[in-house]
C-alpha positions as CSV (number, residue, x, y, z in Angstrom):
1,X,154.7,30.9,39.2
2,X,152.3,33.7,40.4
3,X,148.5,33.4,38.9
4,X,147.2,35.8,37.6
5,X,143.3,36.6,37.9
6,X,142.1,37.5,34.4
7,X,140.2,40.5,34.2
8,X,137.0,41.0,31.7
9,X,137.2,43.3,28.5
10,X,134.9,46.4,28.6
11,X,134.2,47.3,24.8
12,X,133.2,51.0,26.2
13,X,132.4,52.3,22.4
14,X,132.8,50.7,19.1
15,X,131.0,52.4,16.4
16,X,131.8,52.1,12.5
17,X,130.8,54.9,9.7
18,X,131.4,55.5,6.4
19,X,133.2,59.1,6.1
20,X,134.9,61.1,3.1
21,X,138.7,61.6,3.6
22,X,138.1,65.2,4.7
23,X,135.4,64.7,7.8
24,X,138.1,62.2,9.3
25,X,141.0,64.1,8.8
26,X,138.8,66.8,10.9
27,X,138.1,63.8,13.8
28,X,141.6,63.3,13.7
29,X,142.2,67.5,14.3
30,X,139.9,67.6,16.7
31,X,140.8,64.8,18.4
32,X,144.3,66.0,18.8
33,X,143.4,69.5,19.7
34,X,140.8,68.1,22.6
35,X,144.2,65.9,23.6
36,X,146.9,69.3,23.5
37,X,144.5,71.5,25.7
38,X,142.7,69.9,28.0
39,X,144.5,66.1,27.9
40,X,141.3,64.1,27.1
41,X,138.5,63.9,24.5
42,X,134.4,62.9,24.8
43,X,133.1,60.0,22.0
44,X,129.2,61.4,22.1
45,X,127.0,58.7,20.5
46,X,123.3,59.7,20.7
47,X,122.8,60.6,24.3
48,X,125.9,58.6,25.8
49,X,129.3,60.2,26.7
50,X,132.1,58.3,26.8
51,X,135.3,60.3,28.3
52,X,138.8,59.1,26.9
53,X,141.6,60.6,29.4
54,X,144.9,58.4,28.3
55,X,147.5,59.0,30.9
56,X,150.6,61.2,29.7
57,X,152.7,58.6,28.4
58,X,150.7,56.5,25.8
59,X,151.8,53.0,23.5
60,X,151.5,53.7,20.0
61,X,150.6,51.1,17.4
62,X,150.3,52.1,13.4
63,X,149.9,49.2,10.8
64,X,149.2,49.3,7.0
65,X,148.1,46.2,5.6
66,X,146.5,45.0,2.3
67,X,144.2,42.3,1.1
68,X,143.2,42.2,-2.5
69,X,141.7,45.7,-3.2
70,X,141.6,46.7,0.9
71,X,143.7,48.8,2.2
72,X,143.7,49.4,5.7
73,X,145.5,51.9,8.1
74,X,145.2,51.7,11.5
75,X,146.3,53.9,14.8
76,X,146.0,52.5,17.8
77,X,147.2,53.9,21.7
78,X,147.3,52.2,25.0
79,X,147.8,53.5,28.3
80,X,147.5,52.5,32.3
81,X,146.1,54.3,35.0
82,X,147.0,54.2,38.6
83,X,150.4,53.5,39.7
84,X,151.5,51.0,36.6
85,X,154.3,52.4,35.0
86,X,155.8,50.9,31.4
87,X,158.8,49.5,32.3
88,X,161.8,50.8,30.4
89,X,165.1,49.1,29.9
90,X,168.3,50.5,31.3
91,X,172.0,50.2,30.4
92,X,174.6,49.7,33.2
């Protein structure tokens, strides 16, 4: 069994804001046109830039969940850069 180093989490933004349904659906827009033309998008927070470049083949994650009264709907996308590939599965 191969060890394997662990490597430290970098929380490069995290930022929480109350919104009305319309301002994040336009996030979401822009977000997605920054991502169709030019394959990346900047988080600006004050006077820091964060620059989010996913590779071209992303993970996607949605989940739905509710707790009393709280809904909560959630999109999440993972990627890897350099030479890691996701492994697909093959039929022979």
């Amino acid at each position: 069994m191969r060890e394997q180093s662990k490597v430290a989490t970098q929380v490069l933004v995290k930022h929480k804001e109350q919104q009305t349904v319309y301002e994040f659906a336009t996030t979401l827009e822009i977000i997605a046109q920054k991502l169709k033309e030019n394959g990346q998008f900047t988080f600006v927070q004050g006077t820091e830039q964060v620059e989010i470049s996913p590779s071209d083949q992303v993970k996607i994650e949605y989940e739905y969940t509710v707790k009393g009264d709280k809904h909560s709907f959630e999109i999440e996308f993972d990627w890897y850069t350099g030479e890691r590939e996701p492994k697909r599965m093959g039929i022979q």
